[in-house]
PDB file of N, CA, C and O in Angstrom:
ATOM      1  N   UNK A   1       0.854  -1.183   0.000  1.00  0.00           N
ATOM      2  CA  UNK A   1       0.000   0.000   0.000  1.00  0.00           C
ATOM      3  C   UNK A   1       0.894   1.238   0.000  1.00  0.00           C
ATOM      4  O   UNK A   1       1.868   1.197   0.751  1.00  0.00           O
ATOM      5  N   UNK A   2       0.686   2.411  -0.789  1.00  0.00           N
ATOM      6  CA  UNK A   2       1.304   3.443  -0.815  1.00  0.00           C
ATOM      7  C   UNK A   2       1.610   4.319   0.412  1.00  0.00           C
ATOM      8  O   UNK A   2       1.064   3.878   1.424  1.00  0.00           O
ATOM      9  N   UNK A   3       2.189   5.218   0.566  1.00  0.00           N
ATOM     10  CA  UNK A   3       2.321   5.786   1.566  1.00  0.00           C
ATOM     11  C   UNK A   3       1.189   7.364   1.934  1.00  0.00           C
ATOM     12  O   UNK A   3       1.254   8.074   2.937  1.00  0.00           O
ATOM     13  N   UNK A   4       0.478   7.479   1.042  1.00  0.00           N
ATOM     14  CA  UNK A   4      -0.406   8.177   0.776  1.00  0.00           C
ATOM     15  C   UNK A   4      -1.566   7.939   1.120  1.00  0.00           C
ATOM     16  O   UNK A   4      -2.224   8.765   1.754  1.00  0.00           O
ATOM     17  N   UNK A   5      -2.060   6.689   0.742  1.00  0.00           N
ATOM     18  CA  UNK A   5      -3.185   6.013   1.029  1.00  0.00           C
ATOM     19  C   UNK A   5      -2.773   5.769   3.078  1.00  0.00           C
ATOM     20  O   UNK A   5      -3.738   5.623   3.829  1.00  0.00           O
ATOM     21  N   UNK A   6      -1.805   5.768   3.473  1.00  0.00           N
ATOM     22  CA  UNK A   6      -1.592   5.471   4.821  1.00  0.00           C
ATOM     23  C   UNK A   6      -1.663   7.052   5.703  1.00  0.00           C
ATOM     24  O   UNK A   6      -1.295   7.348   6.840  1.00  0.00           O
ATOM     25  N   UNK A   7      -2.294   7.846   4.633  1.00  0.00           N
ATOM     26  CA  UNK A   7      -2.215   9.298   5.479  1.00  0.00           C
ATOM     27  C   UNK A   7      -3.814   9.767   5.710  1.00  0.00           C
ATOM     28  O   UNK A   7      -4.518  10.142   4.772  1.00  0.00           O
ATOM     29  N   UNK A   8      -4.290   9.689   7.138  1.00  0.00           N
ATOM     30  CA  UNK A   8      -5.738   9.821   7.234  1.00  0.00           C
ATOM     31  C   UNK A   8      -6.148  11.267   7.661  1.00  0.00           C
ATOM     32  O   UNK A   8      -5.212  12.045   7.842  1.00  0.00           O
ATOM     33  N   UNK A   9      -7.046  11.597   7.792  1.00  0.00           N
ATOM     34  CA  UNK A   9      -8.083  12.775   8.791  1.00  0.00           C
ATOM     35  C   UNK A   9      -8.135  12.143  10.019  1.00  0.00           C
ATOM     36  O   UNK A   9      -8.377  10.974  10.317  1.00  0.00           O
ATOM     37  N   UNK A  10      -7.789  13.395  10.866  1.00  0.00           N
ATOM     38  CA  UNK A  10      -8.124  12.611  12.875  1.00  0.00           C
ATOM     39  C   UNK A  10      -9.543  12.066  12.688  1.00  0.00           C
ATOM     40  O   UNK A  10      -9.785  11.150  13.474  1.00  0.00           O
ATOM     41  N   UNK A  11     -10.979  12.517  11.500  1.00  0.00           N
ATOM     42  CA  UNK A  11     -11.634  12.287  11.796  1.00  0.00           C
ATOM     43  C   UNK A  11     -12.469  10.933  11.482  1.00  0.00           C
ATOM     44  O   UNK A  11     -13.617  10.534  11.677  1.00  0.00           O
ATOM     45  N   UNK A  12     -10.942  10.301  10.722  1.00  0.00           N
ATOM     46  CA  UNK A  12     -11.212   9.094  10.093  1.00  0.00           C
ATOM     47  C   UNK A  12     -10.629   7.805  11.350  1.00  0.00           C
ATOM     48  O   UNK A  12     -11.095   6.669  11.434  1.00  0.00           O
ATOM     49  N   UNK A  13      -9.602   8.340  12.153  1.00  0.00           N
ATOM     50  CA  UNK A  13      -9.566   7.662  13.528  1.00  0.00           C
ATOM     51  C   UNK A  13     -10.242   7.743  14.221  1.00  0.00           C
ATOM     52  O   UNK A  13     -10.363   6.818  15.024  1.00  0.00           O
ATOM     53  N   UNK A  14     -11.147   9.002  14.319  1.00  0.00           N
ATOM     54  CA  UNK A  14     -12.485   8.800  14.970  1.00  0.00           C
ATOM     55  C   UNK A  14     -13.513   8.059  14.934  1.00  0.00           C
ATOM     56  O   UNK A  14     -14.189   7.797  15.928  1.00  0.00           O
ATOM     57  N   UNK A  15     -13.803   7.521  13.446  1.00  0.00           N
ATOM     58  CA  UNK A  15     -14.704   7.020  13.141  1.00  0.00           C
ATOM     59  C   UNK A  15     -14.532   5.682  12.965  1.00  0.00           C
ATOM     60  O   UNK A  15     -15.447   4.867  13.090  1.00  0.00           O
ATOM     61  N   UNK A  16     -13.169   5.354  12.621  1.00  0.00           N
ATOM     62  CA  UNK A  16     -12.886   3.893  12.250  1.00  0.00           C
ATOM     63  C   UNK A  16     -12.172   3.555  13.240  1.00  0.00           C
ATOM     64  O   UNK A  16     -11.251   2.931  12.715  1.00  0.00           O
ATOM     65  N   UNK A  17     -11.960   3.567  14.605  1.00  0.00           N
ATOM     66  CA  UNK A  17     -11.019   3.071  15.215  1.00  0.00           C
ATOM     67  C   UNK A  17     -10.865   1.999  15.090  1.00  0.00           C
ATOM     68  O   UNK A  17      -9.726   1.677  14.753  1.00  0.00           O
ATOM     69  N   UNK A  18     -12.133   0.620  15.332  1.00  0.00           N
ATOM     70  CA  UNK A  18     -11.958  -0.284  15.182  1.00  0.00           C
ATOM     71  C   UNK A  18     -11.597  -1.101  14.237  1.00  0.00           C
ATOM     72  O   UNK A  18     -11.308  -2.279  14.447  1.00  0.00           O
ATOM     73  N   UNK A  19     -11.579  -0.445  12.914  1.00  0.00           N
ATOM     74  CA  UNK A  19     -11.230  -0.902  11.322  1.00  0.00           C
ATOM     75  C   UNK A  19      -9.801  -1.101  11.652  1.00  0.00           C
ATOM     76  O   UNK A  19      -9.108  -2.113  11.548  1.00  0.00           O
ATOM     77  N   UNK A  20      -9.354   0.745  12.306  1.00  0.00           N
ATOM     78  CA  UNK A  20      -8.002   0.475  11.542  1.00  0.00           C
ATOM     79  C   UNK A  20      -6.977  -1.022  12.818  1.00  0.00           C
ATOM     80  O   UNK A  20      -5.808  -1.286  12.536  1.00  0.00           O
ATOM     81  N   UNK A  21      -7.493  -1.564  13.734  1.00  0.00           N
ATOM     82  CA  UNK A  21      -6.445  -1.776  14.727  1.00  0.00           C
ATOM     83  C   UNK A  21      -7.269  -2.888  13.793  1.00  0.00           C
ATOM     84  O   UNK A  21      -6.347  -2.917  12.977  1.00  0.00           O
ATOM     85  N   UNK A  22      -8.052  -3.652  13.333  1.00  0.00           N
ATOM     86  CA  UNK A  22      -8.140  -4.926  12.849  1.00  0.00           C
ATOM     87  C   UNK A  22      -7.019  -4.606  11.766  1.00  0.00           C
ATOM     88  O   UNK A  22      -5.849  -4.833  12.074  1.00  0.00           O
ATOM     89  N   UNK A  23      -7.344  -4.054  10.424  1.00  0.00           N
ATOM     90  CA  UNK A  23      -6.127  -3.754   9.726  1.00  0.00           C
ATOM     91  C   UNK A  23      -5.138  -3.933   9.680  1.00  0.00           C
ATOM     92  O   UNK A  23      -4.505  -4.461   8.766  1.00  0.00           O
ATOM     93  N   UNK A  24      -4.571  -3.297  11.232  1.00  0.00           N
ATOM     94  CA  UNK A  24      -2.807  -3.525  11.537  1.00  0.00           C
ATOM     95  C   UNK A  24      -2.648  -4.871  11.686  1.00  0.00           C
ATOM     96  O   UNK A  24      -1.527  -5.046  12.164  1.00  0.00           O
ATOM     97  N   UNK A  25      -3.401  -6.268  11.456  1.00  0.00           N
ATOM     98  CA  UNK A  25      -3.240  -6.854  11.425  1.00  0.00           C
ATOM     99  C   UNK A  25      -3.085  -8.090  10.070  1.00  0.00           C
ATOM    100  O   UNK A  25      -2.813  -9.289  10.138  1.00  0.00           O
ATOM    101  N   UNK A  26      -3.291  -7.484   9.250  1.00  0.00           N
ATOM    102  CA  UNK A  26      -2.326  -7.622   7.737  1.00  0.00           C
ATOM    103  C   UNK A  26      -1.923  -6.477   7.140  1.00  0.00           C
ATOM    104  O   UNK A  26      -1.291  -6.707   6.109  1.00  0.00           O
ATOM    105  N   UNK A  27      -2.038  -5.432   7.373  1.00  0.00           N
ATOM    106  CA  UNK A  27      -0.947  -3.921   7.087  1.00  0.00           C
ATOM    107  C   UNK A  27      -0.785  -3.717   7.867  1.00  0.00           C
ATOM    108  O   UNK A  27      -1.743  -3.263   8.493  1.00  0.00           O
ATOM    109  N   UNK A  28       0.664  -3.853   8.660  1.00  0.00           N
ATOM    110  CA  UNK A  28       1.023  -3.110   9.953  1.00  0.00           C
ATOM    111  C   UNK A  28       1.564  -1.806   9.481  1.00  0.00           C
ATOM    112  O   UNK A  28       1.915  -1.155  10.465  1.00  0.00           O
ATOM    113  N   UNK A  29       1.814  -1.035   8.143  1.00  0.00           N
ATOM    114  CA  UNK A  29       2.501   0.060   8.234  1.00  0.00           C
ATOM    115  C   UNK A  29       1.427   1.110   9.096  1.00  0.00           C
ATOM    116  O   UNK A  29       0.196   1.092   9.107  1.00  0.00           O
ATOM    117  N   UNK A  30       2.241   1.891   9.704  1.00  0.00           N
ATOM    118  CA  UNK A  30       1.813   3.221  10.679  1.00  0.00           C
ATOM    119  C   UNK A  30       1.131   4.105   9.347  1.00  0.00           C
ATOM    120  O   UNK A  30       1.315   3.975   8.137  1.00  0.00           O
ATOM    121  N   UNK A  31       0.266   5.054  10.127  1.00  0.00           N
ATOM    122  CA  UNK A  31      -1.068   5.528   9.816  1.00  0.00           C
ATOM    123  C   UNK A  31      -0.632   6.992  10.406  1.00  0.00           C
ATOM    124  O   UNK A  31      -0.260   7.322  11.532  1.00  0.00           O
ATOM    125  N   UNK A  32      -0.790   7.605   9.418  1.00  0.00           N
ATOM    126  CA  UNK A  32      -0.193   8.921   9.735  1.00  0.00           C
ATOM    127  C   UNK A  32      -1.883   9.854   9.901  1.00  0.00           C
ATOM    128  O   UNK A  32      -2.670   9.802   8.957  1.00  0.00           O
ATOM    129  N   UNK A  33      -2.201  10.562  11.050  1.00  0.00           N
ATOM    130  CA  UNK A  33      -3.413  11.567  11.422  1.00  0.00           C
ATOM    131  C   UNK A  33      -3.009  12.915  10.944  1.00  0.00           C
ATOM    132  O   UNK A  33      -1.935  13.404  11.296  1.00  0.00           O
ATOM    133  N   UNK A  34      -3.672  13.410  10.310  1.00  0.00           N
ATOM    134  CA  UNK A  34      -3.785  15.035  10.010  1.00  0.00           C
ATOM    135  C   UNK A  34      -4.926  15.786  10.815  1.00  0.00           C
ATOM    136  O   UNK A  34      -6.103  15.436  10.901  1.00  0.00           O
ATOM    137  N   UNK A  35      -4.490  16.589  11.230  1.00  0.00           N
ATOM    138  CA  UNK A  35      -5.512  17.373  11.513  1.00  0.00           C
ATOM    139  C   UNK A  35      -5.391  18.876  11.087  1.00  0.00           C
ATOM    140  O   UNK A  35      -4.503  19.442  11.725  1.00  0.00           O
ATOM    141  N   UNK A  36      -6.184  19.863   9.978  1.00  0.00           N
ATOM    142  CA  UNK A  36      -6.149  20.805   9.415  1.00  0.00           C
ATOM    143  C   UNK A  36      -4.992  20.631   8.374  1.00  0.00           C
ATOM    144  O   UNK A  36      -4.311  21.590   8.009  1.00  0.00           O
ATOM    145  N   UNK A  37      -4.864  19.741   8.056  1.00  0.00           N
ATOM    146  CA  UNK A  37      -4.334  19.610   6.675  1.00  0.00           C
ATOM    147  C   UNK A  37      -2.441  18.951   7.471  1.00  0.00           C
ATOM    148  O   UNK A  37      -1.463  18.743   6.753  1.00  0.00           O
ATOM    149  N   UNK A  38      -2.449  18.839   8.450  1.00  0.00           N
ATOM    150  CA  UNK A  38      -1.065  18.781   9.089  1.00  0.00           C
ATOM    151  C   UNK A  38      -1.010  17.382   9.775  1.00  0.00           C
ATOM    152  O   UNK A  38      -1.934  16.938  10.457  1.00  0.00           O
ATOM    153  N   UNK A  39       0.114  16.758   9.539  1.00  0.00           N
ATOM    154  CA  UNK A  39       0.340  15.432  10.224  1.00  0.00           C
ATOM    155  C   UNK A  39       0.640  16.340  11.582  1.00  0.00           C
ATOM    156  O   UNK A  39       1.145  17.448  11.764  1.00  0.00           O
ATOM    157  N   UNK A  40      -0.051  15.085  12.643  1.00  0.00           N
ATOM    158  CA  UNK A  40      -0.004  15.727  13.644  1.00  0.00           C
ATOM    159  C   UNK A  40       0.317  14.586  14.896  1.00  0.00           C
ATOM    160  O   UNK A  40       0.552  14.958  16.045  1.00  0.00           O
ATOM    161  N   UNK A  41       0.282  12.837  14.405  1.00  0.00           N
ATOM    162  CA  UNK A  41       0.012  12.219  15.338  1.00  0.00           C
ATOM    163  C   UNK A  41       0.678  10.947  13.886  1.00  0.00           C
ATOM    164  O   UNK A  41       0.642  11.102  12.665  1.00  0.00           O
ATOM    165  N   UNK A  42       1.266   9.679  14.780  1.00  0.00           N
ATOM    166  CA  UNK A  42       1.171   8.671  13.797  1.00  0.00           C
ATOM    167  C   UNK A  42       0.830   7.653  14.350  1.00  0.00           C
ATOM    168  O   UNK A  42       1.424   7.560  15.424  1.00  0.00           O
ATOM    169  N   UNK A  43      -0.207   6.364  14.064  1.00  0.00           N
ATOM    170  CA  UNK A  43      -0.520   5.177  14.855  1.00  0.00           C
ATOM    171  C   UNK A  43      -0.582   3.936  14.022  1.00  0.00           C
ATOM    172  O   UNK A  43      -0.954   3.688  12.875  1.00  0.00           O
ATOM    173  N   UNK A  44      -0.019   3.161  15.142  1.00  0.00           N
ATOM    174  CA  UNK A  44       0.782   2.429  14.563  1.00  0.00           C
ATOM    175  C   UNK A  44       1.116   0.741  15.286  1.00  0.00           C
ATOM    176  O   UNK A  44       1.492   0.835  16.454  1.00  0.00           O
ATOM    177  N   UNK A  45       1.054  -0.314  14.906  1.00  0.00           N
ATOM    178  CA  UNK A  45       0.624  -1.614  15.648  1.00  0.00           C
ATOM    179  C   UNK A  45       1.909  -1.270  16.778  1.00  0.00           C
ATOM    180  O   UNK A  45       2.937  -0.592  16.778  1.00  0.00           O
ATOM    181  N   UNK A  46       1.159  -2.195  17.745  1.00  0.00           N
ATOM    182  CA  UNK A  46       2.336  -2.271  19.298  1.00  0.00           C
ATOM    183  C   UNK A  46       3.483  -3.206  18.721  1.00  0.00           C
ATOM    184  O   UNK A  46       4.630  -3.151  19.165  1.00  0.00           O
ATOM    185  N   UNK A  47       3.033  -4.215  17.528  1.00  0.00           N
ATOM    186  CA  UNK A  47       4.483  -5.205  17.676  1.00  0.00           C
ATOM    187  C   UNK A  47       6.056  -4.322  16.756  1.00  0.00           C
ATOM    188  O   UNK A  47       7.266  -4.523  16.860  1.00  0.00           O
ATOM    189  N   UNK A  48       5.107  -3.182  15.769  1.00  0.00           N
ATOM    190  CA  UNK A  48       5.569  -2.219  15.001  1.00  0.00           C
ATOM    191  C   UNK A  48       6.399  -1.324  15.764  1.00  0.00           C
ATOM    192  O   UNK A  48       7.595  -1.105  15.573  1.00  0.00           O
ATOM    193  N   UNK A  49       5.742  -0.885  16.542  1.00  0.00           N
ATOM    194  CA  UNK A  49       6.432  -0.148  17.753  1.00  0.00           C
ATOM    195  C   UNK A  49       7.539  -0.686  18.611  1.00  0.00           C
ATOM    196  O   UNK A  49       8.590  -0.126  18.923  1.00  0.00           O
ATOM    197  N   UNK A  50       7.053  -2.007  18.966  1.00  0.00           N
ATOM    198  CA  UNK A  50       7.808  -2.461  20.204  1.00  0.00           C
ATOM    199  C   UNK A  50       9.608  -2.414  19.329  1.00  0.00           C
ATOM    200  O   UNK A  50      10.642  -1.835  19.663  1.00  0.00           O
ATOM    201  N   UNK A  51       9.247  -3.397  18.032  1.00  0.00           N
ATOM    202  CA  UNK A  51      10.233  -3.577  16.812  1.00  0.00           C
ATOM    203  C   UNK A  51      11.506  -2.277  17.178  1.00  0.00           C
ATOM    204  O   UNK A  51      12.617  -2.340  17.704  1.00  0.00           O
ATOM    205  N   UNK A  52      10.786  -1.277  16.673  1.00  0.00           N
ATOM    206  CA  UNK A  52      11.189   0.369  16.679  1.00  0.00           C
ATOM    207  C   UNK A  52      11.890   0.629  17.360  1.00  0.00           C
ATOM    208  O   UNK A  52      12.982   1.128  17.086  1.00  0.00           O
ATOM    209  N   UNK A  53      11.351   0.293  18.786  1.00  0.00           N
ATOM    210  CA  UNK A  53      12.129   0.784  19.773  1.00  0.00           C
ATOM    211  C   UNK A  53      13.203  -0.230  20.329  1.00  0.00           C
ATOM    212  O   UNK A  53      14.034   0.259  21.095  1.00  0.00           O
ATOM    213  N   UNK A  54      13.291  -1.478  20.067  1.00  0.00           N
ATOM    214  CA  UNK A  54      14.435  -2.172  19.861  1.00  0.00           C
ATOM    215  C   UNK A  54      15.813  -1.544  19.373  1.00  0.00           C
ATOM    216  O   UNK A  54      16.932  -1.312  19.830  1.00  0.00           O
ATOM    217  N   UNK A  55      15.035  -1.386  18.079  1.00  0.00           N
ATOM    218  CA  UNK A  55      16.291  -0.955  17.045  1.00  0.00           C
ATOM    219  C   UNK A  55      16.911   0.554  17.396  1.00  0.00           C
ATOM    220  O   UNK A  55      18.096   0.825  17.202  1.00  0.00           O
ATOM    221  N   UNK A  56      16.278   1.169  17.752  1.00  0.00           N
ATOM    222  CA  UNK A  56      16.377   2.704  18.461  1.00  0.00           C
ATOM    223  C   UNK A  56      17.656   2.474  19.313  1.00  0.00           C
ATOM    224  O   UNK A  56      18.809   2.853  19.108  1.00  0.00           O
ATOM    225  N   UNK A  57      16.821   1.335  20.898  1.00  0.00           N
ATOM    226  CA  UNK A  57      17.859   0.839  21.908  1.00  0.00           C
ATOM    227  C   UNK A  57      19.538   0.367  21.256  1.00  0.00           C
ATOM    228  O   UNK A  57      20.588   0.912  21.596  1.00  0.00           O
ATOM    229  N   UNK A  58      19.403  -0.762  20.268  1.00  0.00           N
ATOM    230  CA  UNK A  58      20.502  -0.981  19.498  1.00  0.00           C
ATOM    231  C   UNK A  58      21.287  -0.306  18.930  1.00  0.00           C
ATOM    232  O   UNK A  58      22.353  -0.821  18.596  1.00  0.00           O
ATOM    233  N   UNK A  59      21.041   0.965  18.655  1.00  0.00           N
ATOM    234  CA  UNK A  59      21.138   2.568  17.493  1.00  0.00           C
ATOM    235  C   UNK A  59      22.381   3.210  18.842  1.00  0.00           C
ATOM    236  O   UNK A  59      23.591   3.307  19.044  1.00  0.00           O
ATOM    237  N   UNK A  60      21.515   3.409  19.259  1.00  0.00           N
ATOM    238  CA  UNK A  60      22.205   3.977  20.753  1.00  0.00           C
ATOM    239  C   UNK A  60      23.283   3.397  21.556  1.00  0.00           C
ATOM    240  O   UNK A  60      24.211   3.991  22.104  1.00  0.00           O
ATOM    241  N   UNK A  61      23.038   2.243  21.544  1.00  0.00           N
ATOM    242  CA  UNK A  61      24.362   1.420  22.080  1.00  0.00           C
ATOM    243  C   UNK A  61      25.560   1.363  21.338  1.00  0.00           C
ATOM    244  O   UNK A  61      26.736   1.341  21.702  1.00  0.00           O
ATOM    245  N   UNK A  62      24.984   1.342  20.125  1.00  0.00           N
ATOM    246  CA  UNK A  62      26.759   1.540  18.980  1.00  0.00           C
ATOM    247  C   UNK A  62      26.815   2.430  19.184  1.00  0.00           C
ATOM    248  O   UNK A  62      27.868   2.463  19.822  1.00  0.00           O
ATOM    249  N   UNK A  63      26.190   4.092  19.127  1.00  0.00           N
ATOM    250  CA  UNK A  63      26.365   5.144  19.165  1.00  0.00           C
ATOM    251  C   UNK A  63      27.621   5.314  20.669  1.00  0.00           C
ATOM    252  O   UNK A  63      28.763   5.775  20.707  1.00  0.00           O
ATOM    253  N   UNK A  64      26.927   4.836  21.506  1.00  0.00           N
ATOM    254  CA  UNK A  64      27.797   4.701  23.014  1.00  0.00           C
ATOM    255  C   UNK A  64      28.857   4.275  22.528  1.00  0.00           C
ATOM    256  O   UNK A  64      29.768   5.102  22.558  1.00  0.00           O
ATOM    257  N   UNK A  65      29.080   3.385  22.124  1.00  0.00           N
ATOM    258  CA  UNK A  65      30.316   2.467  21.945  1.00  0.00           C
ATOM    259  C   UNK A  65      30.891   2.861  21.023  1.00  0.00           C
ATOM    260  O   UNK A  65      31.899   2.202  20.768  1.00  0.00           O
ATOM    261  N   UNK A  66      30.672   3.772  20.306  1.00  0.00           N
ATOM    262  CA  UNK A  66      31.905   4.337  18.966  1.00  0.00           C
ATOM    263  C   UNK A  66      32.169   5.868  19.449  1.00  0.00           C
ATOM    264  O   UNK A  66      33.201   6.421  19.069  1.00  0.00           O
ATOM    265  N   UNK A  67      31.075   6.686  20.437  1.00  0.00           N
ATOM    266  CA  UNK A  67      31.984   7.314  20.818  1.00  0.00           C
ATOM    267  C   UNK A  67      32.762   7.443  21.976  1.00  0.00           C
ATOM    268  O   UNK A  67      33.626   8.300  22.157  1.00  0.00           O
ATOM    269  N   UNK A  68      32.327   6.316  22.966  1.00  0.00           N
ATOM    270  CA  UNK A  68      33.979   5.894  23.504  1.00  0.00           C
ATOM    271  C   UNK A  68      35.204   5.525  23.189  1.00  0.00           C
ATOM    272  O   UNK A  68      36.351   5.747  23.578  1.00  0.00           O
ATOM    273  N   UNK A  69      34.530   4.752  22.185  1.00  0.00           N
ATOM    274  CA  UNK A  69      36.089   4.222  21.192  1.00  0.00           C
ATOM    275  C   UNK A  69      37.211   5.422  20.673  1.00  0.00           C
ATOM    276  O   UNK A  69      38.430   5.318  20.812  1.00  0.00           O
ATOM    277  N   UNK A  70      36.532   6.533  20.070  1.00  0.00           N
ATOM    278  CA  UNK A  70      36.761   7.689  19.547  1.00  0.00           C
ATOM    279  C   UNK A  70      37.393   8.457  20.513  1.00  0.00           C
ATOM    280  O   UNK A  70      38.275   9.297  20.338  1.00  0.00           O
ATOM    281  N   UNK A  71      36.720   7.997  21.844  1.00  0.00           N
ATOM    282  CA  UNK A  71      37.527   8.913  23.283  1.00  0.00           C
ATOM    283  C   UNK A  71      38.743   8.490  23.687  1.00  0.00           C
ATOM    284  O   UNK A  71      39.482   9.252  24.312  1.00  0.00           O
ATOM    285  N   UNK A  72      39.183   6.944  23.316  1.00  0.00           N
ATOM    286  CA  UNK A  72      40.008   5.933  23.639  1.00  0.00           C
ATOM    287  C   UNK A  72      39.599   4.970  24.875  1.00  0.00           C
ATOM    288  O   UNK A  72      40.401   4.170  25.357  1.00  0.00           O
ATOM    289  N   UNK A  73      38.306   5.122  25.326  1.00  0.00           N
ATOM    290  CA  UNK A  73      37.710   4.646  26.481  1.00  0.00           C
ATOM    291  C   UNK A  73      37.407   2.838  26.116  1.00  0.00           C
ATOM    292  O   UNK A  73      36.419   2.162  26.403  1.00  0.00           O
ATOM    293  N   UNK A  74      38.372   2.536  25.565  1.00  0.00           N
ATOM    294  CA  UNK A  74      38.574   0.445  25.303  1.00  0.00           C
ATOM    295  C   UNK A  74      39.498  -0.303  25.904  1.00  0.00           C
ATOM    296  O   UNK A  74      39.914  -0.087  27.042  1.00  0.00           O
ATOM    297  N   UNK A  75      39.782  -1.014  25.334  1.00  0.00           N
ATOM    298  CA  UNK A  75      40.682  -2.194  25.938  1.00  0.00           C
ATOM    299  C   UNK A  75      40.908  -2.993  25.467  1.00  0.00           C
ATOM    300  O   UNK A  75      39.940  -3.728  25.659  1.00  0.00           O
ATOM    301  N   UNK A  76      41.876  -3.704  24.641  1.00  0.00           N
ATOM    302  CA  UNK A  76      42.000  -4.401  24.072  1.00  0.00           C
ATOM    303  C   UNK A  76      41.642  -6.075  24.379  1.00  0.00           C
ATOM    304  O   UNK A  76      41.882  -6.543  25.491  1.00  0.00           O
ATOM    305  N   UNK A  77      41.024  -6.950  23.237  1.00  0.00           N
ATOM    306  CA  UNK A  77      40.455  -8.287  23.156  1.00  0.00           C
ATOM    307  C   UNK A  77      41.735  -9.103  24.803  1.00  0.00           C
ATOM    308  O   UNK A  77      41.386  -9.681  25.833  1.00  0.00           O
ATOM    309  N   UNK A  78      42.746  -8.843  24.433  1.00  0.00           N
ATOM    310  CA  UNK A  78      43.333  -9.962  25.305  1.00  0.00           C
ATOM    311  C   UNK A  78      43.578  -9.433  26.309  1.00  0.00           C
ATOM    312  O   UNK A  78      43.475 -10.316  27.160  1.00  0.00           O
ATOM    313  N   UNK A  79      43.901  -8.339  26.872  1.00  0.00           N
ATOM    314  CA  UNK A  79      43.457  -7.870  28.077  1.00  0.00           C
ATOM    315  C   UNK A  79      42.557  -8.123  28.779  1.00  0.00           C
ATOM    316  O   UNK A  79      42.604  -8.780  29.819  1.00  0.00           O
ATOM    317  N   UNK A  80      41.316  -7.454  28.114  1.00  0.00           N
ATOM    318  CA  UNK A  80      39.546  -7.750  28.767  1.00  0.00           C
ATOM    319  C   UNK A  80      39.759  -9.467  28.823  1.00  0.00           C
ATOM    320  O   UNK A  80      39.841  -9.933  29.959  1.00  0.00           O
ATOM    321  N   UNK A  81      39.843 -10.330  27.794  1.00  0.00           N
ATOM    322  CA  UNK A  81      39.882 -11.998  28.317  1.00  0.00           C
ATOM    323  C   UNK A  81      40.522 -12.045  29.775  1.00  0.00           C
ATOM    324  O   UNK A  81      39.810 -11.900  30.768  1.00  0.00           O
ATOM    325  N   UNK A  82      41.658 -12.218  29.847  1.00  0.00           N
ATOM    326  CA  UNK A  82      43.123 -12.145  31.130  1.00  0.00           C
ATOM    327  C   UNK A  82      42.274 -12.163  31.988  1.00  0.00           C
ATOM    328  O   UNK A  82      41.708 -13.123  32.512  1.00  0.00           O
ATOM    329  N   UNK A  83      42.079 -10.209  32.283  1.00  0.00           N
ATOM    330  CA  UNK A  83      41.073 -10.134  33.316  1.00  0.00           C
ATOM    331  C   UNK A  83      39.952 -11.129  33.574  1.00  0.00           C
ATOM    332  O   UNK A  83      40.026 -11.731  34.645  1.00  0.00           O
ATOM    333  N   UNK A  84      38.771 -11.446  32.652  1.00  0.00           N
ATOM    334  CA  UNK A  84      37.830 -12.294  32.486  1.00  0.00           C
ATOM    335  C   UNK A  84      38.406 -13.556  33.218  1.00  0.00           C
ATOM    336  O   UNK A  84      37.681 -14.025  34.096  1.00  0.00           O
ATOM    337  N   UNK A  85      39.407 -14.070  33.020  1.00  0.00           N
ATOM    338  CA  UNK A  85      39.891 -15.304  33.012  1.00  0.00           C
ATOM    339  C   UNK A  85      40.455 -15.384  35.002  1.00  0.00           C
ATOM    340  O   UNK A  85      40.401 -16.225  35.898  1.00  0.00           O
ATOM    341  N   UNK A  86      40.897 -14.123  34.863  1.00  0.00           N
ATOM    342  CA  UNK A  86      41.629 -13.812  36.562  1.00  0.00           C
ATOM    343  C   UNK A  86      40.145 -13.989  37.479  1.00  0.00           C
ATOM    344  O   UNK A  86      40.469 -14.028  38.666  1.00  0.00           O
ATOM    345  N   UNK A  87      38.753 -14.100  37.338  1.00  0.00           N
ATOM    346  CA  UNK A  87      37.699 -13.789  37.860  1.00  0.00           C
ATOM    347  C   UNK A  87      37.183 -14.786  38.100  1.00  0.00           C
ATOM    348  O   UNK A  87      36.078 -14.794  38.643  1.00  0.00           O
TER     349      UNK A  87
END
């Protein structure tokens, strides 16, 4: 389905709520709300979401970890083992 056809009126979430959450269940793409001509809100299945925010969490953790690396804040593979191994 286009991405166009996935752009509604708040007053079409008003009216269809129950359409669209059956829906998300063979189109999970998110559902973008306008209100006065303006996206204003996007909805969107929980497993879609949950997904999202996985990858977000994951996004962030390399982000952490490359700019420590960049700080020099590592340790090299056989070091970190040693230690590991001393424990």
């Amino acid at each position: 389905m286009s991405l166009a056809a996935q752009i509604k009126p708040i007053s079409y979430l008003k009216s269809n709520a129950a359409e669209i959450i059956k829906d998300f269940a063979t189109n999970p793409e998110p559902l973008i709300i306008t209100q006065n001509g303006e996206a204003k809100m996007v909805v969107m299945d929980i497993h879609e979401y949950e997904k999202q925010q996985e990858t977000m969490a994951l996004l962030k953790l390399i982000s952490i970890g490359r700019k420590e690396f960049e700080e020099g804040k590592y340790q090299e593979a056989d070091a970190f083992f040693s230690e590991m191994d001393k424990e």
